[in-house]
C-alpha positions as CSV (number, residue, x, y, z in Angstrom):
1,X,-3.2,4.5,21.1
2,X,0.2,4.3,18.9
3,X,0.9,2.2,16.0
4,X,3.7,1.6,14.3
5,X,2.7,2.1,10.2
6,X,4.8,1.1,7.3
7,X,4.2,2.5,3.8
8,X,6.4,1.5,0.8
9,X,9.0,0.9,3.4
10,X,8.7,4.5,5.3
11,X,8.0,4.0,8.6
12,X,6.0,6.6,10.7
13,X,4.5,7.3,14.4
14,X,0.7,7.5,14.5
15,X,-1.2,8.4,17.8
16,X,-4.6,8.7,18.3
17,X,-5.4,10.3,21.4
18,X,-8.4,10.1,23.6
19,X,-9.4,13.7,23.0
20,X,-9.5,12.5,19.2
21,X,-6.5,14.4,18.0
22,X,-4.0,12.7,15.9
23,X,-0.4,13.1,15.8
24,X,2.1,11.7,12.6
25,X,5.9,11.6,13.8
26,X,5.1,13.5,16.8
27,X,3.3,16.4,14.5
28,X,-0.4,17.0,15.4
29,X,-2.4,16.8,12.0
30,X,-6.2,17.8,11.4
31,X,-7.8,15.3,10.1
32,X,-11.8,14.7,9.5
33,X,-12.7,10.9,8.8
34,X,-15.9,9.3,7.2
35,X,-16.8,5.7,6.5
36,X,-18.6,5.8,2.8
37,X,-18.5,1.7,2.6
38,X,-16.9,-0.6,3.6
39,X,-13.8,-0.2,2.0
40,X,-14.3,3.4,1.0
41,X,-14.1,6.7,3.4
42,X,-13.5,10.6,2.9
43,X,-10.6,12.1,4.7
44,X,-10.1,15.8,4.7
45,X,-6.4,16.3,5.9
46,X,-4.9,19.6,6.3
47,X,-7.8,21.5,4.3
48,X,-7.6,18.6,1.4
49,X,-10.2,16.0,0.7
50,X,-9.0,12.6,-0.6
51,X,-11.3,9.2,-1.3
52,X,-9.4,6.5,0.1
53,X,-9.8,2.6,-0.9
54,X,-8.1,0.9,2.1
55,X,-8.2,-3.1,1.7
56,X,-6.7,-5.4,4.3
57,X,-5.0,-8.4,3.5
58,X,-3.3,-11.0,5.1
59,X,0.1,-9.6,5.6
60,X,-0.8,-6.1,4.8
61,X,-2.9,-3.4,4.2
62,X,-3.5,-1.7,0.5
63,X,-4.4,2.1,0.3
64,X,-5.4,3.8,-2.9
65,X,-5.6,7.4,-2.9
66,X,-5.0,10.0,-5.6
67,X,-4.7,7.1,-8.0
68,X,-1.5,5.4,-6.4
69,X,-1.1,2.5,-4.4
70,X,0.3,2.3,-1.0
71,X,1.0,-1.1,0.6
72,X,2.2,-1.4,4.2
73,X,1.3,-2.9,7.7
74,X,-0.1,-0.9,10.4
75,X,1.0,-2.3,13.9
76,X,-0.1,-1.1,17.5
77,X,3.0,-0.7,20.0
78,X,2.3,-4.3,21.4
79,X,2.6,-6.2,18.1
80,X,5.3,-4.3,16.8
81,X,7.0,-4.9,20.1
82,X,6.8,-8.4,19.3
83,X,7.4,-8.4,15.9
84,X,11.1,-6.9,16.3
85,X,11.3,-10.2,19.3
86,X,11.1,-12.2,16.3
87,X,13.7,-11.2,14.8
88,X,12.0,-8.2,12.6
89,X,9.7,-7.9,9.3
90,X,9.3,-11.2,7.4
91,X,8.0,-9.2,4.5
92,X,12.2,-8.0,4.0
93,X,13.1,-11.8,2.4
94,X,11.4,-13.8,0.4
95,X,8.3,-13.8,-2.3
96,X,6.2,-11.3,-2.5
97,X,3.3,-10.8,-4.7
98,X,1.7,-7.1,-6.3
99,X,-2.1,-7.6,-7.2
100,X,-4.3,-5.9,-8.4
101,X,-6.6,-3.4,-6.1
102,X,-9.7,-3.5,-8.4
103,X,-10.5,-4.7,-11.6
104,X,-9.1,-2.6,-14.7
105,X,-6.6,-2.8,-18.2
106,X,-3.3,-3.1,-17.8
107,X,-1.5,0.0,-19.8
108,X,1.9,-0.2,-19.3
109,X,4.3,-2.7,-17.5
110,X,7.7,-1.4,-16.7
111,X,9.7,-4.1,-15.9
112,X,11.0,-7.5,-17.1
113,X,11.3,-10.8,-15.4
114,X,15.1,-10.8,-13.8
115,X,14.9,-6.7,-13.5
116,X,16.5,-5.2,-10.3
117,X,14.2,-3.0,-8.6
118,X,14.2,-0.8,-5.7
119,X,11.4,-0.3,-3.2
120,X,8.7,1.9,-4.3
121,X,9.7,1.7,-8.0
122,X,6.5,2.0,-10.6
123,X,6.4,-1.5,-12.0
124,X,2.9,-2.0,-13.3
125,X,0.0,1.2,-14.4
126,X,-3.8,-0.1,-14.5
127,X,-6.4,1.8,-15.6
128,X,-9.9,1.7,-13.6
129,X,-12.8,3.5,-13.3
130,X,-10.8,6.2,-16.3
131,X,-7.7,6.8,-13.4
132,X,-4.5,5.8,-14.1
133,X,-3.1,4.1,-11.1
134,X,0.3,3.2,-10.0
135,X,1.5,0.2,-8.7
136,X,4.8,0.1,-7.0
137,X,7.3,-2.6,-5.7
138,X,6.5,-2.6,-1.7
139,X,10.5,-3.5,-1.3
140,X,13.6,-3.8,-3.5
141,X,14.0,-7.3,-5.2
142,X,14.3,-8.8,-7.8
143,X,11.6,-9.2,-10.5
144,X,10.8,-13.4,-10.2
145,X,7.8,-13.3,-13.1
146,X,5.2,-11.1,-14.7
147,X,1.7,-12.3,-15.3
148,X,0.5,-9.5,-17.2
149,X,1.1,-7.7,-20.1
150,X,0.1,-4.1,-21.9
151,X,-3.5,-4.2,-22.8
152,X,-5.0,-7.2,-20.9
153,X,-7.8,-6.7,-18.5
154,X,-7.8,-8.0,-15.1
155,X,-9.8,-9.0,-11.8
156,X,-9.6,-7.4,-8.9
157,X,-6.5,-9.7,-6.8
158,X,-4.9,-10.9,-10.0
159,X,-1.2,-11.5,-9.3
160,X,0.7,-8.8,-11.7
161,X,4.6,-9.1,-10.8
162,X,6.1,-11.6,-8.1
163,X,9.2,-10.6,-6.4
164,X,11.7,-12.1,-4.3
């Protein structure tokens, strides 16, 4: 099966195949895959083990490995088919929202309400679980308002910085 994944705006070819193997841009990649929860799973890629978060949302799916945050959309040949039909992503206009993965204390906030930013720009770092994680603008916009600031706490889901 193919699908069509987005990541901070990079798009890339994923196929699993029925003998299990999977290829990434047309590049066959080892990769061992374990389920530790329901949101949590060990991946061993290439010789390197990562914990992964992955949460899915409504419009897209958040990944936290390493202590960064990917956001994207993961789309089987079918839907993606469709999708460009439509007239392409919806997620390229309009508001969109960065929220927090998991509870934590916001350290630092990098931009200001009216800032220009471009996709995958560092706008927000929280702190959880003593890791310093990166949050990132999924697309280049403009920054619309900022409901945190340096040294606040916050839920997991909190809106941090809404873009349009």
């Amino acid at each position: 099966m193919k699908y069509i994944t987005t990541i901070n705006g990079k798009k890339f070819e994923v196929e699993i195949r029925d003998d299990s193997t999977v290829w990434v841009n047309g590049k066959q990649r080892s990769v061992d895959f374990l389920s530790l929860g329901p949101t949590l799973f060990s991946i061993i890629m290439d010789n390197a083990q990562h914990e992964v978060v992955v949460e899915n949302r409504e419009d897209a799916v958040e990944v936290l490995m390493n202590g960064r945050l990917y956001t994207g959309t993961v789309l089987d040949e079918r839907a993606q088919l469709m999708r460009n039909r439509r007239g392409g992503d919806a997620a390229d206009s309009g508001e969109v929202t960065v929220r927090a993965p998991m509870p934590g204390l916001i350290v630092l906030v990098t931009v200001n309400e009216g800032d220009q930013v471009t996709a995958g720009q560092t706008l927000v770092i929280l702190e959880s679980m003593k890791m310093q994680n990166e949050l990132k603008a999924p697309r280049a916009g403009t920054v619309q308002r900022v409901s945190v600031q340096a040294g606040t706490t916050v839920e997991q889901r909190k809106v941090l910085i809404t873009l349009t």
